[in-house]
C-alpha positions as CSV (number, residue, x, y, z in Angstrom):
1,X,-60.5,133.1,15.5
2,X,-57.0,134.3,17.0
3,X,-55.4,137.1,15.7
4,X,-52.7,135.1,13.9
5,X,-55.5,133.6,12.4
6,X,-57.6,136.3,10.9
7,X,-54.4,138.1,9.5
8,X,-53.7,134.8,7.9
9,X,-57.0,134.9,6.5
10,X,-56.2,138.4,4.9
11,X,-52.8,137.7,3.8
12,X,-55.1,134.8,1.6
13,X,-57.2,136.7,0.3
14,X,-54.6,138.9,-0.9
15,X,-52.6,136.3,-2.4
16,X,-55.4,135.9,-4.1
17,X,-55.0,139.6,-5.9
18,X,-51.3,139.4,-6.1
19,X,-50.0,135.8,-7.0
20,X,-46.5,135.1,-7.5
21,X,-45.2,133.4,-10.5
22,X,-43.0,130.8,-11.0
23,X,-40.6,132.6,-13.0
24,X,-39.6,135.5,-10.6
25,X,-40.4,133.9,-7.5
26,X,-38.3,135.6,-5.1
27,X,-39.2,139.2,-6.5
28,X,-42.9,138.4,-6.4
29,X,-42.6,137.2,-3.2
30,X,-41.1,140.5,-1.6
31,X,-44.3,142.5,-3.4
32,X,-46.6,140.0,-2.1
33,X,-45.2,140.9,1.5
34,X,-44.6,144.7,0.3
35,X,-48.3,144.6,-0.4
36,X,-49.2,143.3,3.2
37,X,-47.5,146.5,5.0
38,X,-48.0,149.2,3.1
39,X,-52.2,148.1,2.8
40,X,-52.1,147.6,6.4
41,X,-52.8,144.3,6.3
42,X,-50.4,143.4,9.1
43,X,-50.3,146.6,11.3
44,X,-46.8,148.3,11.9
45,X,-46.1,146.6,15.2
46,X,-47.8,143.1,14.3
47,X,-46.7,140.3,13.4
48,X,-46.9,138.3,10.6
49,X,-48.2,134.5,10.8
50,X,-45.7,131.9,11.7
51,X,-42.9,130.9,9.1
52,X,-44.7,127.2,7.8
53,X,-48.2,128.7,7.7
54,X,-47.2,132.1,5.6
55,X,-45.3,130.3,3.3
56,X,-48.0,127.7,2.8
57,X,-50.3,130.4,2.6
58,X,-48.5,132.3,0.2
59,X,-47.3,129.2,-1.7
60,X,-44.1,129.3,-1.6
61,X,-41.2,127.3,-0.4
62,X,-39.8,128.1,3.3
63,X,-36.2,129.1,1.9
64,X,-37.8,131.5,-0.5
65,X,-39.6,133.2,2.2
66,X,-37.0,133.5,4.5
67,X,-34.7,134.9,2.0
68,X,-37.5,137.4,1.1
69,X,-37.7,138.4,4.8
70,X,-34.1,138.7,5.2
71,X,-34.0,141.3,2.7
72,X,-36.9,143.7,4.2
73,X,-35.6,143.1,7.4
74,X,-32.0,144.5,5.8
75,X,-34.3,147.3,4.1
76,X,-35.6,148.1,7.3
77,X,-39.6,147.0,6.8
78,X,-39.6,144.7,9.1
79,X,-38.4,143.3,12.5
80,X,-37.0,139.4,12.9
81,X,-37.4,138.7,16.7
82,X,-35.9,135.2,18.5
83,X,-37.1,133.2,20.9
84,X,-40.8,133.1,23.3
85,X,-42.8,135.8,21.4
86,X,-41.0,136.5,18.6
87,X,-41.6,136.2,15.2
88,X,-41.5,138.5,11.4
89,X,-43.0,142.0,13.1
90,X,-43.7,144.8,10.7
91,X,-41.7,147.8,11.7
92,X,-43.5,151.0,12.7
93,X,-41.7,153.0,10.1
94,X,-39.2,151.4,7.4
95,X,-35.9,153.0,9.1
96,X,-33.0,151.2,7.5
97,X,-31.0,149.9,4.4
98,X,-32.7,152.4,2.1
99,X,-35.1,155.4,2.2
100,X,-36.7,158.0,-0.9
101,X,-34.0,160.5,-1.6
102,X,-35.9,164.2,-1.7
103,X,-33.0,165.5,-4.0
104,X,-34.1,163.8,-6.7
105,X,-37.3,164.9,-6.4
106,X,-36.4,168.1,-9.2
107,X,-35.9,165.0,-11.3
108,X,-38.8,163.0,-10.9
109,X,-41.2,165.8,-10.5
110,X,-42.7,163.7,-8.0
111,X,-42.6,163.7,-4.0
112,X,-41.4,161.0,-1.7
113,X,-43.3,158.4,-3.1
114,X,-44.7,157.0,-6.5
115,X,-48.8,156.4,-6.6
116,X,-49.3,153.2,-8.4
117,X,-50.5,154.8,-12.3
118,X,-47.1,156.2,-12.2
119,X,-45.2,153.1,-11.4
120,X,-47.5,151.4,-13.8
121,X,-47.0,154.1,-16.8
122,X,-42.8,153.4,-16.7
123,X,-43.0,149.7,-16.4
124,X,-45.7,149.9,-19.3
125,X,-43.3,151.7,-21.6
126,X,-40.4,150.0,-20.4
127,X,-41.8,146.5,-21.4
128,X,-43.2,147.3,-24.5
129,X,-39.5,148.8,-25.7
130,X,-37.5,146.1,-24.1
131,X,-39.2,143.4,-25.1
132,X,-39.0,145.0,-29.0
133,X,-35.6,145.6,-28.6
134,X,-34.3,142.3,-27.8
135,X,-36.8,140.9,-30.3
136,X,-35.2,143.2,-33.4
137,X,-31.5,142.4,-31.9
138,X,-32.3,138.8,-32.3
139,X,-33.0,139.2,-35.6
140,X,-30.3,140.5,-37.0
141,X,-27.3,139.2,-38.9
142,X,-24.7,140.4,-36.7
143,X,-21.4,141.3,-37.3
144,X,-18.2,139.8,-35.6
145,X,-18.0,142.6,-33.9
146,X,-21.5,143.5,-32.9
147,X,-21.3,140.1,-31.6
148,X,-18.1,141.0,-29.5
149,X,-19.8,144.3,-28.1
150,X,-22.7,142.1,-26.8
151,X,-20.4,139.8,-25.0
152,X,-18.0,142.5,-23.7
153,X,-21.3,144.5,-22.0
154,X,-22.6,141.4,-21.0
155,X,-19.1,140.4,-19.2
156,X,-18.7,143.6,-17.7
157,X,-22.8,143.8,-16.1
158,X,-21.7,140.2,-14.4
159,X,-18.5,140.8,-13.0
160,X,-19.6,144.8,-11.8
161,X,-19.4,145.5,-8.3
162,X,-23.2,146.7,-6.6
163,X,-21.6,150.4,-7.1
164,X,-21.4,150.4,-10.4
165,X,-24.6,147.5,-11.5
166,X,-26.9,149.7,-12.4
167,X,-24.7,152.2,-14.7
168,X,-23.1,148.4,-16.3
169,X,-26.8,147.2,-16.6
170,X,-27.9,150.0,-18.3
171,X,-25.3,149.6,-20.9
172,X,-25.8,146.4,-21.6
173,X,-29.5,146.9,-22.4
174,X,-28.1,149.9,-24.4
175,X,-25.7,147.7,-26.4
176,X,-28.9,145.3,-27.0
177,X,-30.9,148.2,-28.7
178,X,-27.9,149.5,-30.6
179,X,-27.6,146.5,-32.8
180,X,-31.1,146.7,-33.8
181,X,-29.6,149.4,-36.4
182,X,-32.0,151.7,-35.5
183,X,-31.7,155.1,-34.2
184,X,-35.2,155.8,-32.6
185,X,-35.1,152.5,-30.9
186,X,-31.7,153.3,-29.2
187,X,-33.6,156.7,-28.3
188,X,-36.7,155.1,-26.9
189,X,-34.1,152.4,-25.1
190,X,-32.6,155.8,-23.4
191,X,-35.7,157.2,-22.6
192,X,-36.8,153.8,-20.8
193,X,-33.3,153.4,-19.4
194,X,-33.6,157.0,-17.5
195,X,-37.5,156.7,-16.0
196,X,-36.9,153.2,-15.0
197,X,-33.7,154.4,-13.2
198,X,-35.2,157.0,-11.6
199,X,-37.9,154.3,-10.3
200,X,-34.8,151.8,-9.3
201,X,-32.5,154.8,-7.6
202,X,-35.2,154.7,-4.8
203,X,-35.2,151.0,-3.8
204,X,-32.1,149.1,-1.9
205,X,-30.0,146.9,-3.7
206,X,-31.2,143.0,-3.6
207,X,-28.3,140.9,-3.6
208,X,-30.5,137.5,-5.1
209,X,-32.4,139.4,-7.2
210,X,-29.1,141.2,-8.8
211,X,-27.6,137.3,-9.5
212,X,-31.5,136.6,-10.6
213,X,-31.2,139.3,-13.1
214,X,-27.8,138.4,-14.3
215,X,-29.1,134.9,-15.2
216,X,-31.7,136.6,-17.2
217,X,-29.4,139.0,-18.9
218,X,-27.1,135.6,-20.0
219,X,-30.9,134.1,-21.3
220,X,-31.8,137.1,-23.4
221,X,-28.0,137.1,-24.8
222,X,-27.6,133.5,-25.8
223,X,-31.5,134.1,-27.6
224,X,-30.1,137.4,-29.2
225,X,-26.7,135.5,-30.6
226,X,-28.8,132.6,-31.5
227,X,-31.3,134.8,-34.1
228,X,-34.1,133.2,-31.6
229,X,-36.5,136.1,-32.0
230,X,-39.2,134.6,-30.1
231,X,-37.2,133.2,-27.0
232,X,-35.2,136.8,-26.9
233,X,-39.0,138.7,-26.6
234,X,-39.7,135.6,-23.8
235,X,-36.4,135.9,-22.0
236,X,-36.7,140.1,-21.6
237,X,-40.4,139.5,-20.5
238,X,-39.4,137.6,-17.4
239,X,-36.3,139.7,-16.7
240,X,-39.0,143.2,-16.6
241,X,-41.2,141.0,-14.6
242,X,-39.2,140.9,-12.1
243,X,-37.6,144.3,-12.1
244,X,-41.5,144.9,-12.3
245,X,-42.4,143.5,-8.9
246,X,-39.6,144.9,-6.5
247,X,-41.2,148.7,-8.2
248,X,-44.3,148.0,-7.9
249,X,-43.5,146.5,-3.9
250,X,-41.5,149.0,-2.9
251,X,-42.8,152.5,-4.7
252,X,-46.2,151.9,-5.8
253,X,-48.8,153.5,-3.0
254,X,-51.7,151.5,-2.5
C-alpha cells in the first residue's frame, strides 16, 4: 500500500465519523478536512490524496472540494502546489488569513483554543434558543410593522459589507426573537448571540458560506412571515448546522 493510499484509507474511515450532509455541504466539507489536520491524519507537510479520489472518498462533488480547499488554503491550513509533485499539502502551521486573537482571551476566559465540550456547550444552547425563537416568531400574528422590522433587518444582513456581517446578522436574529413578544427569549437570544460570537470572532470570514447563510436567513424569514411554525424550526436548524460545522472545524481540539 503507497502512502497516498493508506492516508486515503484513513481519510475513509473518518468520513465514516464525520459525514457531511446534504444540506450544508460546503461547511461540512471544510470540518471534514479540518478534522483530517488537526487529528493528524494527514501530517503537516503531507499531502492529501489526489483531487478525484478525495472527493470520491469523501463523497462529494469536485467543485465542492475545491472550493473547500480554496478557502483553507486562503486561511492558511494548507498549501496548493502546481505541477510534477504537487498537490493539497497540509501546512506545518496555519500561518495565514486568520489566527486566535489572545486579547479576547479576558473575554472568553479561555486560551488560544476551544476544547471540543466547549464548542459543543454554545452550539447546544445556541440551537435549542434559535430554533425556539424562529418557531414562536412564526407563530405570531404580526403587525404591519413588525413585519416591516423583519424585512428591514433582513435587507440590511444581505446587502452588509464582510465588515459589518456579523454585527447585521446578529440583529437580524435579534429582530427574529423580538417579535416573539417575549422578554426572556430576547435575553436568552442575547446571551446566545454573544457566546456564539465570541466562538465566530476566531474563525476567517468564508465568502460561500456568508451567501450560504444569507439564503438560509431569506428561508427562515419567508417561514416566519408565512405563520409556518414548523418550516421556521426546520429552516433555523440547517442555518446552526452549518454555522455548527465551520466551529466545530476550526476551534474544537480533537
Amino acid at each position: 500500500m503507497t502512502a497516498s493510499q493508506a492516508a486515503g484509507s484513513q481519510v475513509t474511515a473518518l468520513r465514516a465519523i464525520a459525514p457531511a450532509r446534504s444540506g450544508n455541504i460546503f461547511e461540512e466539507t471544510i470540518e471534514c478536512l479540518l478534522q483530517i489536520i488537526r487529528l493528524g491524519i494527514i501530517p503537516p507537510g503531507q499531502h492529501f490524496p489526489p483531487e478525484r479520489e478525495l472527493a470520491e472518498q469523501l463523497r462529494v462533488s469536485r467543485a465542492t472540494l475545491r472550493e473547500a480547499i480554496s478557502e483553507l488554503q486562503t486561511a492558511g491550513w494548507v498549501n496548493v502546489r502546481r505541477g510534477r509533485g504537487g498537490g493539497t499539502f497540509v501546512s506545518r502551521t496555519p500561518a495565514g488569513g486568520w489566527a486566535p486573537n489572545p486579547t479576547h482571551d479576558a473575554d472568553t476566559g479561555l486560551g488560544s483554543g476551544f476544547s471540543a465540550a466547549e464548542v459543543e456547550d454554545t452550539l447546544t444552547w445556541r440551537r435549542v434558543i434559535e430554533m425556539g425563537v424562529a418557531e414562536v416568531a412564526a407563530g405570531q400574528d404580526l403587525t404591519a410593522p413588525q413585519r416591516g422590522q423583519l424585512a428591514g433587518a433582513m435587507d440590511a444582513s444581505r446587502q452588509s459589507s464582510l465588515a459589518e456581517y456579523r454585527r447585521l446578522d446578529s440583529q437580524l436574529h435579534l429582530t427574529w426573537a423580538q417579535v416573539t413578544g417575549s422578554a426572556s427569549l430576547v435575553r436568552s437570544m442575547v446571551e446566545s448571540r454573544t457566546r456564539a460570537n465570541k466562538l465566530l470572532e476566531r474563525i476567517p470570514m468564508i465568502e460561500p458560506n456568508l451567501a450560504h447563510s444569507h439564503e438560509q436567513h431569506q428561508r427562515v424569514h419567508n417561514a416566519i412571515l408565512a405563520g409556518d411554525a414548523a418550516a421556521a424550526r426546520t429552516a433555523m436548524a440547517e442555518h446552526l448546522d452549518g454555522t455548527a460545522a465551520l466551529l466545530r472545524g476550526f476551534l474544537a481540539e480533537p
